[in-house]
N, C-alpha and C positions, 0 to 999 in steps of 0.2 A: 271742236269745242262743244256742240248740241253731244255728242256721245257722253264726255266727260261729266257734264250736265243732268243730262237725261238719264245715265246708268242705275237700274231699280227703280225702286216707286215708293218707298214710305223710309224714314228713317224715325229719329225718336219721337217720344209720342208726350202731350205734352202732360205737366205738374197734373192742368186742371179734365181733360180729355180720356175719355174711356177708349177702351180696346174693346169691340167685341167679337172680335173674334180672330192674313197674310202679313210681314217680312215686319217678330219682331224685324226685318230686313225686310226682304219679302217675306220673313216667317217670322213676326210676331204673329206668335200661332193659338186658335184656339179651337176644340175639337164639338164645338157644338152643333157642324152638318157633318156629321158620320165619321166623325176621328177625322176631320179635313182641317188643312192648313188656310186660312181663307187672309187676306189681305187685309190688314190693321187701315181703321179711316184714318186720312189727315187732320192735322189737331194744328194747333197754334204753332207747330214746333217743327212742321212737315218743311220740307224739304224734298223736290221730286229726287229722290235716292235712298240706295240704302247704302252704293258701297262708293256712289260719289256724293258730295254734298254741291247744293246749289248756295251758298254762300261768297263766293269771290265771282266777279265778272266771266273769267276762264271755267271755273268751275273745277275740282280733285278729284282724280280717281279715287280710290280706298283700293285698301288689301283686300284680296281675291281669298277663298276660303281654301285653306292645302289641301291638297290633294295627295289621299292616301290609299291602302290600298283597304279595302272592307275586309273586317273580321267575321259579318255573317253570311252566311252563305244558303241561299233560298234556291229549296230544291223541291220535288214533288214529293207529299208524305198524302195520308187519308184526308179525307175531308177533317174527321175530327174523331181521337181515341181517349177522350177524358171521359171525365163523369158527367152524368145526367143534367141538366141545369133546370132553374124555374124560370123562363122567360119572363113570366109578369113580377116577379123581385127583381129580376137582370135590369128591368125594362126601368123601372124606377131608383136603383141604385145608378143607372144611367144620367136619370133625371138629377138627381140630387150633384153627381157632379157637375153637371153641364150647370146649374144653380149657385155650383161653389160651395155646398154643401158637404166639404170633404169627409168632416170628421164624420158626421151623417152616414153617408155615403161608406165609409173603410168600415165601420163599424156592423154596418146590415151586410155587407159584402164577406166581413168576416164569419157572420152568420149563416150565409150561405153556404159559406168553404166547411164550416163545422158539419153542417147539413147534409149534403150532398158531393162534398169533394170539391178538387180543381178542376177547373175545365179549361181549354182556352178563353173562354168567353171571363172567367174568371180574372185570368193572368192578363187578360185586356185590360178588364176593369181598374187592377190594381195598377195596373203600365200607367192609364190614365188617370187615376189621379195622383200620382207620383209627378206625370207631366205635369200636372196642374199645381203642384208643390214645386215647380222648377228643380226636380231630384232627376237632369234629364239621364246619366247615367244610369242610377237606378233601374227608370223606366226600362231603359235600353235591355238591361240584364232578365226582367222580366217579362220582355219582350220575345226573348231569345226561347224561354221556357213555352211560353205560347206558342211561338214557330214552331217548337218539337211538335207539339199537338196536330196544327192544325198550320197548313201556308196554302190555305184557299179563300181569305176573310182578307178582300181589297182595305180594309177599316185599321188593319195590323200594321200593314206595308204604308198607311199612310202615318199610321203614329210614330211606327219606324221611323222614316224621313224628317217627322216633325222636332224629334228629340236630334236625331243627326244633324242638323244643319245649325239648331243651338247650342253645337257641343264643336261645330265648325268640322263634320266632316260631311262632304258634298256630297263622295264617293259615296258612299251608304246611303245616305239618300236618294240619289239618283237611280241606285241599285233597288230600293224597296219602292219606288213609285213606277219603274218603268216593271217590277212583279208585283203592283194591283192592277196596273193596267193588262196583265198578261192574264189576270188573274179575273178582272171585270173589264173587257174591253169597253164597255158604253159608261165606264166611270167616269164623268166629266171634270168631277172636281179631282182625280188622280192624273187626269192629262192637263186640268188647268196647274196643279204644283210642279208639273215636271215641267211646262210650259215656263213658268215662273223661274225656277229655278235655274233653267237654263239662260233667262233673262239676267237675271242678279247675276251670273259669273259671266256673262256680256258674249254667251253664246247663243248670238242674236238669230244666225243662218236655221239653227237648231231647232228656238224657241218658238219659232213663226208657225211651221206646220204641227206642230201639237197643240199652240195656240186655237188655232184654227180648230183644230179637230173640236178642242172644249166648248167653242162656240157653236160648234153644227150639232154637238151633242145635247147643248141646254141655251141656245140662242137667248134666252132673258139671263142669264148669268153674267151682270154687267162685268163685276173685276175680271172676267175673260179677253170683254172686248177691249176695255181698259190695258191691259197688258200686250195683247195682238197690238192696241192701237201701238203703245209705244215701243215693242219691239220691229215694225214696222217705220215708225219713224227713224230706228236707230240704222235700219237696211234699206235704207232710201226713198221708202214710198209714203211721203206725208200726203201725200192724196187721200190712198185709201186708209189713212191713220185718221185724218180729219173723220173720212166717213163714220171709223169707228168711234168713235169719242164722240159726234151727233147721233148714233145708235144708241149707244149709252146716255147720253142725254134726255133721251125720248124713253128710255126704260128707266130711268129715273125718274123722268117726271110722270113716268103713267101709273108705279107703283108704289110714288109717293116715298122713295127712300132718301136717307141723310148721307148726306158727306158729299165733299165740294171737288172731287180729284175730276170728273165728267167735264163741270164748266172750266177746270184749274187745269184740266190737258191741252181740251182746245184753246185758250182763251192763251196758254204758254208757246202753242206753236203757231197760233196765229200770232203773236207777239213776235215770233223768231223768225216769221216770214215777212216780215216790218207789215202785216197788214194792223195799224196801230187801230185805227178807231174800229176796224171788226173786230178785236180783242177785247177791251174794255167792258162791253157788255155781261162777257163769259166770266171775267175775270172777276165782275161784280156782283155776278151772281155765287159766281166761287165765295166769296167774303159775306156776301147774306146767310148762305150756309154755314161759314164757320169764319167767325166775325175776328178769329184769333187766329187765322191764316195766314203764316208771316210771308209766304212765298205769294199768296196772291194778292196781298197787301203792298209789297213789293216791286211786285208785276205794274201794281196799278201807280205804281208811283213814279216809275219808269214811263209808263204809256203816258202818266199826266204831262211827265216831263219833256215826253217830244210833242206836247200839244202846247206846250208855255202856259200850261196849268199848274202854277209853281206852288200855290198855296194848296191845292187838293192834294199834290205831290206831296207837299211838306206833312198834311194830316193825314196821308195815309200812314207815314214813316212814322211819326206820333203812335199811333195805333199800334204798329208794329212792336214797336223800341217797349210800350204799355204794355202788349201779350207777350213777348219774349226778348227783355232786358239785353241776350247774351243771344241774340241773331246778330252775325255778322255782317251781311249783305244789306240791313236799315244803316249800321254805322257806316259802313262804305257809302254807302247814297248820300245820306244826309252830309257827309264830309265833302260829296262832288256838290251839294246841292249849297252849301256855306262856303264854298269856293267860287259857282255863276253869285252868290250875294254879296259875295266883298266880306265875308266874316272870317277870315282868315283865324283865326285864334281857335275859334269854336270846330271848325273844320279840320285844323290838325288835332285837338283833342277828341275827333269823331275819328279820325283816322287811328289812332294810336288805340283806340278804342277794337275798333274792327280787329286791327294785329295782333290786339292781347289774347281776342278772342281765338282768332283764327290757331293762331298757337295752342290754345287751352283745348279745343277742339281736338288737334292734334295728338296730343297727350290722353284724350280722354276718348281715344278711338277704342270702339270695344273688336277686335277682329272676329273674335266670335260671331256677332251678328251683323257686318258691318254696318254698322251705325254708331252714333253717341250713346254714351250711357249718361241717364237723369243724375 
């Protein structure tokens, strides 16, 4: 059950919640540390998964991304045989995208091509803000043109991967991070994506030791320790998953950053280890962070509930059912919870509620990214 459960780390993101920057899946992707895939924060709508949801008791797998075979093929060519570039325009057409600046951004980019020609550094630029346009094919294709140039820029092999995995192919992916990492061995954020990746299609054996490596390369890179912790958990060592996820806690709280996944990991495995009232704290701090957290709103409504805290239980679900209407696992609670009250009527319209959902979720599975679509 913990597998089913626990499978990936972010699913969709919510109406009111930003992204900025891993997995629309693990890969709601955004390129603003060096063309890296970095892990989307949890939002009101989080659920620890991308390809299972934490919504039913049991918890669902999801579809696995196919596996095909890769169309590109990454070989040793020159450093780089285009044209001359301006690093200090390059460097700010960069800016402008990473700002969202697109049209900006295509516009001074196409200045530059008039200028001084293609370059790879060019056919990057344009890949990425194509990514950034969600045109992940596109990218893909001008991606390919760049590789002719140059396959020594770990930055390529990353946006590679990033358009592959939102177009559902893994192969490719897998194929263009494990050549940045050949390509920059001390890339951390290239061994934390493949680390990831091999999480999310639940090749946990896999995930651990490249895991690892990300962390001995950039030890304050929390979402590293975050993903070791729970590919770990998923291969039997909540021990040392605990540690990680108080490591991350302690680099969260020392450089002051947002989002609730650090207290919402521990706080969910100490839950799963029945240690109820060490959970609660984590769980609440999870919810001070992000007050729209249906899973740790949840958690704590659960925990209230083996404490015969029926009312905090009852207002956490409140809360919940407030930030996200169409979360299934508040209607299944509240349905168990109008069942210990004797409200029998209200409790099967909370069930029937859950169902609807669960179904609609169903239907509204994107395999692409496994996750929900908004």
């Amino acid at each position: 059950m913990r597998r089913q459960i626990n499978r990936a780390v972010f699913s969709r993101t919510s109406s009111t919640g930003t992204v900025p920057g891993l997995l629309f899946l693990v890969f709601t992707v955004s390129l603003t540390h060096s063309g890296a895939i970095l892990p989307p924060p949890s939002d009101g709508r989080t659920r620890v998964s991308s390809q299972a949801e934490f919504g039913t008791p049991e918890g669902r797998p999801g579809k696995k991304a196919e596996r095909q075979t890769s169309h590109l093929a990454f070989s040793s060519l020159p450093t780089d045989v285009g044209a001359p570039v301006d690093e200090r325009e390059l460097k700010e057409i960069d800016r402008l995208i990473d700002a969202g600046k697109l049209q900006e951004a295509r516009e001074k980019l196409a200045d530059q091509v008039r200028t001084l020609g293609d370059s790879h550094r060019t056919f990057f630029l344009e890949a990425k803000i194509l990514f950034r346009e969600q045109k992940y094919r596109e990218s893909l294709k001008i991606l390919e043109r760049c590789l002719a140039l140059n396959q020594q820029d770990a930055d390529v092999f990353k946006l590679v991967a990033s358009n592959a995995i939102l177009i559902n192919r893994v192969d490719i992916a897998e194929a263009a991070l494990k050549k940045a990492i050949q390509v920059a061995p001390d890339d951390y954020l290239a061994h934390f994506h493949l680390g990831a990746l091999y999480y999310t299609d639940s090749r946990f054996p896999l995930a651990e030791p490249v895991l690892r490596k990300a962390v001995k390369l950039n030890p304050e890179f929390v979402p590293a320790r975050l993903f070791l912790g729970l590919a770990l958990e998923e291969l039997g060592g909540e021990g040392e998953a605990i540690q990680c996820y108080r490591q991350a806690i302690e680099l969260t709280e020392r450089f002051k950053l947002k989002g609730e996944q650090p207290y919402l990991y521990l706080g969910r495995l100490l839950y799963r280890q029945n240690h109820f009232p060490e959970s609660l704290p984590y769980l609440e701090k999870a919810v001070e962070a992000n007050p729209q957290s249906c899973e740790g709103l949840c958690l704590m409504a659960r925990v209230f509930t083996t404490q015969g805290r029926e009312k905090e239980a009852m207002e956490a679900l409140a809360k919940c059912v407030k930030a996200d209407p169409r979360y299934p696992e508040a209607h299944y609670l509240l349905s168990r919870a109008y069942v210990r009250q004797g409200r029998h009527d209200e409790a099967q319209e909370e069930m029937r509620l859950f169902q609807e959902l669960k179904l609609l979720e169903k239907k509204e599975f994107d395999p692409r990214r496994g996750q929900r679509r908004n």
